[in-house]
C-alpha positions in Angstrom: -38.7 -15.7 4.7 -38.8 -18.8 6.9 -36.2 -20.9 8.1 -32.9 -20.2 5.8 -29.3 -20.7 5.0 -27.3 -17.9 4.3 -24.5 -18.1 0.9 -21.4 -15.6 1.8 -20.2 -14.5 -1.7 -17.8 -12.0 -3.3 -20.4 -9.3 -5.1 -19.0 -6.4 -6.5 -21.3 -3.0 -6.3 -21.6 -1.8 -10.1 -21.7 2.0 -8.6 -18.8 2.2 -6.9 -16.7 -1.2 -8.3 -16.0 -2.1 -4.5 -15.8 -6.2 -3.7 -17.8 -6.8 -0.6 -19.1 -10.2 0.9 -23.0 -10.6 -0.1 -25.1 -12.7 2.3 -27.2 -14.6 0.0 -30.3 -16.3 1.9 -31.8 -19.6 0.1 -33.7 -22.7 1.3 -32.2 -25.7 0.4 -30.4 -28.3 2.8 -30.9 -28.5 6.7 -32.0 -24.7 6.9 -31.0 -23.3 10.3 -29.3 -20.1 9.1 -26.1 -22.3 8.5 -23.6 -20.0 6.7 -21.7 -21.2 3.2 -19.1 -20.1 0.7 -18.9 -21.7 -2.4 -17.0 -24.8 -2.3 -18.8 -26.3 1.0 -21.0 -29.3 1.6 -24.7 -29.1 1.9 -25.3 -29.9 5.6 -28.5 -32.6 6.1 -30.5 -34.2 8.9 -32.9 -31.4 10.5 -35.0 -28.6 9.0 -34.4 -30.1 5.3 -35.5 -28.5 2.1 -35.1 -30.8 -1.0 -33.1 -34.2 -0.8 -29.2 -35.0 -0.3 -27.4 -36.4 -3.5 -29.0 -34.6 -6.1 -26.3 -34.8 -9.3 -27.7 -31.2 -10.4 -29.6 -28.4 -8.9 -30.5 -25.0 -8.9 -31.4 -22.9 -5.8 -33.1 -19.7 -5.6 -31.3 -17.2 -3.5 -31.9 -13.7 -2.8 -29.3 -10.8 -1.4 -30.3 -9.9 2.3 -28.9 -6.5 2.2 -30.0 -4.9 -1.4 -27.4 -1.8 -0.4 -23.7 -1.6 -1.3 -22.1 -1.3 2.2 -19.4 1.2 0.7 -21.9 3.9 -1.2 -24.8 2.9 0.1 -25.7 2.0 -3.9 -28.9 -0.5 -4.5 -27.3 -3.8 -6.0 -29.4 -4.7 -8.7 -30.0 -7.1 -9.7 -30.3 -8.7 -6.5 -31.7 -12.4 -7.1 -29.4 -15.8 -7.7 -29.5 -18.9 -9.1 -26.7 -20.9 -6.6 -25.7 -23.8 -8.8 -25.3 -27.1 -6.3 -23.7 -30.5 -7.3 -23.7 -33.3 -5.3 -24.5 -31.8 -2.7 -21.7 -29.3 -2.9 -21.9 -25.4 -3.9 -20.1 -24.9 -7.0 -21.1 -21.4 -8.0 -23.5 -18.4 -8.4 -25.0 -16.4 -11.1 -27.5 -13.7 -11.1 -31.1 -15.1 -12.1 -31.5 -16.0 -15.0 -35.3 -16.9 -15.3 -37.6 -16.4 -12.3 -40.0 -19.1 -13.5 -37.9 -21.7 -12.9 -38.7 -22.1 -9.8 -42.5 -21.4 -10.0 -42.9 -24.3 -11.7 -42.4 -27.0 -8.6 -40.6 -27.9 -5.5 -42.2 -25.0 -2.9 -40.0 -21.7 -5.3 -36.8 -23.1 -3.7 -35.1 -25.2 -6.0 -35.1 -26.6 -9.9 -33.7 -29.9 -10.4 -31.8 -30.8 -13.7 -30.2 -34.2 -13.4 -31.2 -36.4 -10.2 
């Protein structure tokens, strides 16, 4: 993977139950390994993937550790679609359909409302 942002999230290992904080990479924003949590701002103006002040987006991301760091478990499933409004992160679910984002814009993203 290129050029990337990094998603910090609270995953819990389905093994052995324990919360831990997932680094989620995607490619969306200024990507320059800039590290979020959900609730932050998009940061703009450099490396940008995508376009600030989209109402509605969806982003691709993918776990960069696909081992619990307690048991040593393999998270599965380990891909995400990072829900963004306005520019701002508002939550993450596992994938849901991988061909949304085969369609268009590079794999990275899915727009639903501009």
């Amino acid at each position: 993977m290129s050029a990337f942002n990094i998603l910090i999230a609270e995953l819990q290992c389905s093994n052995c139950t324990v919360y831990f904080k997932g680094r989620i990479q995607f490619k969306f924003g200024d990507t320059w390994q800039i590290e979020y949590k959900i609730g932050d701002k998009i940061t703009w103006g450099g490396n940008d993937i995508g376009r600030p002040g989209i109402k509605e987006v969806k982003v691709y991301g993918i776990l960069e550790s696909s081992h619990c760091p307690s048991c040593n478990y393999e998270i599965l499933p380990n891909e995400y679609d990072i829900f963004i409004e306005n520019d701002i992160i508002k939550k993450i679910e596992v994938l849901s359909d991988i061909n949304d984002y085969l369609v268009d814009e590079g794999g990275n993203y899915k727009i639903y409302k501009e």
